[in-house]
N, C-alpha and C positions, 0 to 999 in steps of 0.2 A: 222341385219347383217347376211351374208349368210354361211352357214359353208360348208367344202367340205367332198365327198365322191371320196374315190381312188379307180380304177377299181381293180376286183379279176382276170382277164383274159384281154390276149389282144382285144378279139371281142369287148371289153366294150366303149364308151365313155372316152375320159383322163380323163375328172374331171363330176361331178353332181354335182351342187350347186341347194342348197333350203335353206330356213328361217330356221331363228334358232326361235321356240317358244318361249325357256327359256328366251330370250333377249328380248321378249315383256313385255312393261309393260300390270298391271294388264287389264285398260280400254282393250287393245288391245288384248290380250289373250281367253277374253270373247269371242270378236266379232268375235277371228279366228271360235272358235267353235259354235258360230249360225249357221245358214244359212245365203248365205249372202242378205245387204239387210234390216235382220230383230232385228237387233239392235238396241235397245229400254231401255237409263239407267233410274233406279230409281234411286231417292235421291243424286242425281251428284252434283258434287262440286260445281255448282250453288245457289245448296239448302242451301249451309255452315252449315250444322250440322257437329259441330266437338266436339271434347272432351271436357267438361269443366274443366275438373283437370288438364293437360298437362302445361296449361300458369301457373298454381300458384305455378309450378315448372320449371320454366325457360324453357318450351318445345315448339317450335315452333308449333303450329297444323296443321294440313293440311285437304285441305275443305271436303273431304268425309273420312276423319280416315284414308286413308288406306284401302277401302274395298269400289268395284263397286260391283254393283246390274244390273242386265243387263235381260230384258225380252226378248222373238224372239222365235224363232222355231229352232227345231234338227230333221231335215228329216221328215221337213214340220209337225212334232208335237208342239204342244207350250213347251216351256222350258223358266224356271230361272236358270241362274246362277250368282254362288256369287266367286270373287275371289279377291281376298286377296293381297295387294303389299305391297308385299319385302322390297323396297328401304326407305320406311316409316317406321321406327320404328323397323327394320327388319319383319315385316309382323305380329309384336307382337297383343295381341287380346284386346283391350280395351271395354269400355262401349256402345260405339258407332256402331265401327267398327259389335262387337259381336250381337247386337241387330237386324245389319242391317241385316245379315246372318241369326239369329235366326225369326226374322220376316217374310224375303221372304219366307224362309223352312215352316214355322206355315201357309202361305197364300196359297204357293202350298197346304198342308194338308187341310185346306179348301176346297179349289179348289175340289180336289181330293175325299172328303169325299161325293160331290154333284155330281159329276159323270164327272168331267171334271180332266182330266190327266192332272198335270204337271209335266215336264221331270225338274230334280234338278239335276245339276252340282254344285259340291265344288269345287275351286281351291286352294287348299291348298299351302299355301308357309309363311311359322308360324315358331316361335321359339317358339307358345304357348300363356298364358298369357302375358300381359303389366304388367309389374312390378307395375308401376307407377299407377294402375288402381286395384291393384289384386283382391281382392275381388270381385270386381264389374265384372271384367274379366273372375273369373274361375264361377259366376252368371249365367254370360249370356252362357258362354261355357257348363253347364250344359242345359240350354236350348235348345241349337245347337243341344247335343247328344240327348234330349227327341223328341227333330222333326226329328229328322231324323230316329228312331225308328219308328214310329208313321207313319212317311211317306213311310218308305220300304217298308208297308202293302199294300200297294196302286201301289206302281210304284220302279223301281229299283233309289237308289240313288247311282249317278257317286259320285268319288271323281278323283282327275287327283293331281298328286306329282309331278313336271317335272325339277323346279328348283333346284340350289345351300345351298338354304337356307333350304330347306326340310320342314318336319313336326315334330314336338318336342310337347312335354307338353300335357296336358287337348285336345289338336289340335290332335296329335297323336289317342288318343280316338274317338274322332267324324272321323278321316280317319277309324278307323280300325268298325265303326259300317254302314260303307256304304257298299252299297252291292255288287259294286265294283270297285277298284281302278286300275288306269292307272298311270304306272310310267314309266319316263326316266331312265339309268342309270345314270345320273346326281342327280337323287332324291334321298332324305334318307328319312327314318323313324323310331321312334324309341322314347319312353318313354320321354330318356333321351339326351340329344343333349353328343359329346364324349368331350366337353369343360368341363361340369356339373359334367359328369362321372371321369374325373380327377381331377379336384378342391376335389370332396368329396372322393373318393377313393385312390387318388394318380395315379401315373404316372404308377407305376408297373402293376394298372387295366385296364387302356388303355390310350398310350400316344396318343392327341386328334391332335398329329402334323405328326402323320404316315397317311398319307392321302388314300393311298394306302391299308393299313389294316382296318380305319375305313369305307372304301367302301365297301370291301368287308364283312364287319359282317352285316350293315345297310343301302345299297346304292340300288335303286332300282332294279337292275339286283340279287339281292342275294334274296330280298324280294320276286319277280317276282317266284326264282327258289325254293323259302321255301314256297310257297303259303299263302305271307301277301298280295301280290298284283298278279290281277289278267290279267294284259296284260300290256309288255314291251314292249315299240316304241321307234322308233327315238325321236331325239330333229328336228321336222318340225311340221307344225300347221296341213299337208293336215293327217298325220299320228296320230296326238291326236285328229283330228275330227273323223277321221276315226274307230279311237279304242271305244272312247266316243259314237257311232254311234249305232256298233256292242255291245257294253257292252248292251245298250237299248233292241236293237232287242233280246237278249239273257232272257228277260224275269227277272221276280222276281225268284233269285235263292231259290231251295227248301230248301236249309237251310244255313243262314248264317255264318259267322264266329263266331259271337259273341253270337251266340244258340248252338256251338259245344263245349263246357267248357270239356266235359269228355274227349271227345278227344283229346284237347291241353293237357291237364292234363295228359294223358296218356304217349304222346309224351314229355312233359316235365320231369315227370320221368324215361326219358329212356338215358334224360342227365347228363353227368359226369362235373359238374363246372370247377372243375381243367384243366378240358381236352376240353375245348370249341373250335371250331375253325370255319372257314367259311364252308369245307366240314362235318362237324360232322351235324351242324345246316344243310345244306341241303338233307343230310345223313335220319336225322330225320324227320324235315318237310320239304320232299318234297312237292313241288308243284303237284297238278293233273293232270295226264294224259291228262286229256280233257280239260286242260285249254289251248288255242289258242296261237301258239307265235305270235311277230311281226308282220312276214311277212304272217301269217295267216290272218290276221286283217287287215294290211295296203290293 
């Protein structure tokens, strides 16, 4: 489906129309951001590895879990990427699913440890663990985050947020240990999904039906401007290739997020709970200077 853009001035075009990314399923998402051409799955749903716990619970399976595997090339380098669909399960992480991801990541580190680069894409779009699976689930999701540690050393790992359904749970974790993330403002992130956060805390700590508020605390543009993510783009596939591209060229960052503990810690004491708000959180953690907007990137 194509979504529209309205001119800012009369010199403009009436309308731009371009692809909505978010609206591709997973298979197709992958392939936006190859090269094209060099789209290459592993383990497809021809192979039918699917969950075996899912049926002894009245759950339909479906042949790849929910999760392609896709080889090719990102500006003619070789690259895997792994990305995760939504419409399955809400994009939840099972035994299957989680292995497939945790595999590819451990095979790039291979790869990589012998002197051949491979460029790792995550497309995250997770509520987190599969309930139905948990154990085994938050298992393999420890995996995830130890290769992807593992392989930062080597090569920058993308991660890309873009959909509705965002990043939640143990998932949340393996986004925020990449080195760097590309988000929509359609995307969120965040521990705890705001459905979670009101079941256990009540409605007074955030009602999860203001859609409008929960954007703004955890929606990709607030993330973007608190420095959890690292380049905000359109919802179009030529503009998350494009960001995906530039994150690469940009090198192994000299220090990750997840090696600055003093420094978050810092910035977390400088917050007043009572008094939280979207500009306070941006107030504090701002984003860097030097981190590229949009239209820098696209």
């Amino acid at each position: 489906m194509s979504t529209i853009d309205t001119p800012t001035n009369a010199a403009q075009p009436a309308l731009v129309l371009h692809d909505s990314f978010i609206e591709l399923p997973a298979r197709e998402r992958a392939r936006a951001l190859l090269d094209p051409g060099t789209f290459r799955e592993l383990l497809g749903p021809f192979d039918r590895i699917e969950s075996p716990w899912l049926p002894l619970q009245g759950i339909v399976c479906q042949a790849d879990d929910g999760c392609v595997i896709a080889r090719g090339t990102i500006d003619g380098e070789p690259a895997v990427v792994a990305a995760i669909e939504s419409a399955f399960q809400g994009g939840s992480i099972g035994e299957v699913s989680g292995s497939k991801i945790a595999a590819a990541l451990e095979l790039a580190l291979r790869d990589c440890e012998r002197g051949k680069i491979i460029r790792p894409v995550v497309l995250f779009e997770t509520g987190g663990v599969r309930l139905q699976e948990a154990n085994l689930g938050l298992a393999v999701i420890a995996e995830m985050q130890a290769a992807i540690v593992a392989l930062r050393r080597h090569v920058p790992v993308v991660g890309v947020i873009s959909g509705m359904v965002g990043c939640f749970g143990g998932m949340s974790l393996a986004a925020a240990l990449c080195s760097y993330l590309v988000v929509t403002k359609q995307g969120r992130l965040g521990m705890n999904g705001p459905e979670v956060i009101e079941q256990e805390a009540g409605i007074d700590e955030l009602d999860a039906s203001d859609r409008r508020h929960v954007w703004q605390l955890i929606g990709g543009e607030q993330r973007a401007l608190t420095g959890f993510a690292d380049a905000l783009v359109e919802d179009d596939p030529a503009a998350l290739r494009a960001a995906v591209q530039n994150a690469f060229a940009q090198g192994i960052p000299a220090a990750h997020r997840s090696e600055q503990v003093d420094a978050y810690l810092e910035r977390l004491a400088r917050m007043d709970p009572a008094n939280v708000t979207p500009d306070t959180m941006r107030h504090v953690f701002h984003a860097s200077a030097s981190i590229p907007s949009s239209k820098e990137q696209v």
